[in-house]
PLY file of the C-alpha trace (Angstrom):
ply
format ascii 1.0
element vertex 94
property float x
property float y
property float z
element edge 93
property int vertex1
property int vertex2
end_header
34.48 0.75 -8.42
34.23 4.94 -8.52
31.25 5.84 -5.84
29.46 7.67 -8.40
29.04 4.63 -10.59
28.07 2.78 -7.21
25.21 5.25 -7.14
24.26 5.23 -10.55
23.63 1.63 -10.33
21.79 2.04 -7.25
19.46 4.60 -8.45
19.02 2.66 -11.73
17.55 -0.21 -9.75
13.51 -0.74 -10.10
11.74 0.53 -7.23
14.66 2.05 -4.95
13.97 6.25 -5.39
9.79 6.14 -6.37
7.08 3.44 -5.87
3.49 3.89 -5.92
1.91 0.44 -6.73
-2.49 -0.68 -5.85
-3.04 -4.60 -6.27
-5.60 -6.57 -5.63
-5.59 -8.64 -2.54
-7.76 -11.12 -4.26
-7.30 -14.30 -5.86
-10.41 -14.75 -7.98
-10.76 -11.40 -9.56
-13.08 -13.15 -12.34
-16.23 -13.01 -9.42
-15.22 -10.13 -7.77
-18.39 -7.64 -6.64
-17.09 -4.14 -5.55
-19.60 -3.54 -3.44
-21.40 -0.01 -2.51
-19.08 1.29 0.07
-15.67 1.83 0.19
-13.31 2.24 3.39
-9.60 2.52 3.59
-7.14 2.86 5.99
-3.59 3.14 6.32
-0.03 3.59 8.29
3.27 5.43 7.58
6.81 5.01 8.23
9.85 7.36 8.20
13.33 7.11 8.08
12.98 3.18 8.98
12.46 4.26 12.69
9.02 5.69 13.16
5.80 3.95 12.30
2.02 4.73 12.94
-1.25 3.73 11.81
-3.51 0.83 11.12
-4.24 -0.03 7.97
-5.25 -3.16 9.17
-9.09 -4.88 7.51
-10.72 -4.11 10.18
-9.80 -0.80 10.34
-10.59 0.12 6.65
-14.21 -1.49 7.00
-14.94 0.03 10.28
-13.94 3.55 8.12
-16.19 2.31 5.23
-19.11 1.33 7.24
-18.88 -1.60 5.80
-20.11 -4.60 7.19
-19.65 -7.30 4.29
-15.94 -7.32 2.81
-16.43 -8.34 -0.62
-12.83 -7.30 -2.06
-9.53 -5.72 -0.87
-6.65 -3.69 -2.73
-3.85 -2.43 -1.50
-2.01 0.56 -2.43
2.06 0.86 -1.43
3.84 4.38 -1.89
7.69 4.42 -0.90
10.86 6.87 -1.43
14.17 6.29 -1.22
14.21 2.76 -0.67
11.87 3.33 2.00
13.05 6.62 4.28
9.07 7.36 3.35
6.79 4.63 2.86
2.55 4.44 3.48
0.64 1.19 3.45
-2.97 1.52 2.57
-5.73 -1.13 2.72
-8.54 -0.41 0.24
-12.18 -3.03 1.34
-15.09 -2.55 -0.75
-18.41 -4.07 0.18
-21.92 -3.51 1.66
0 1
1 2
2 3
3 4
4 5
5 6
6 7
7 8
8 9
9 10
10 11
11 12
12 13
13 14
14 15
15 16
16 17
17 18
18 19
19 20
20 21
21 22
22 23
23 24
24 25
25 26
26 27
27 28
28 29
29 30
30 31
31 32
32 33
33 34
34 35
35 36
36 37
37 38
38 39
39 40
40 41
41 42
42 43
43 44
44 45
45 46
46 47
47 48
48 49
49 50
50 51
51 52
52 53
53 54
54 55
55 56
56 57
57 58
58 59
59 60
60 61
61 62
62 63
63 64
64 65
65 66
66 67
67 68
68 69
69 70
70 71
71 72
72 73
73 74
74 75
75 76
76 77
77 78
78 79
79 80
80 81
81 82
82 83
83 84
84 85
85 86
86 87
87 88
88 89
89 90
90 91
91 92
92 93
């Protein structure tokens, strides 16, 4: 197989140059209560080798002020199969 067909196919497949997903981290999404605050909090990698943050719970309520966690999203952004990628954890709550 010709490299450049090798790349095409690469760069065809879902999710290997851009993603930029936010999904719940809930299960029951029927009952779920936002809540009046919002906190986040996140962490970043590059090039596979670096990576700093917390986007830990914790973290995002503390940001929030929030003291009762009453739903969590989180929010993924990647590029190039990763040589960029952020992780960021979304709590909602009083």
């Amino acid at each position: 197989m010709r490299p450049i067909f090798l790349l095409i196919l690469i760069l065809l497949l879902p999710s290997c140059v851009y993603v930029d997903v936010k999904v719940p981290l809930d299960t029951d999404v029927k009952e779920t209560v936002l809540g009046s605050k919002i906190g986040k909090s996140q962490s970043q990698s590059i090039l596979w080798l670096v990576a700093w943050g917390d986007a830990g719970t914790a973290a995002a309520a503390k940001n929030g002020n929030i003291k009762k966690i009453t739903h969590l999203d989180l929010e993924y952004y990647s590029v190039l199969f990763g040589l960029y990628s952020q992780r960021q954890t979304i709590a909602y709550g009083d």
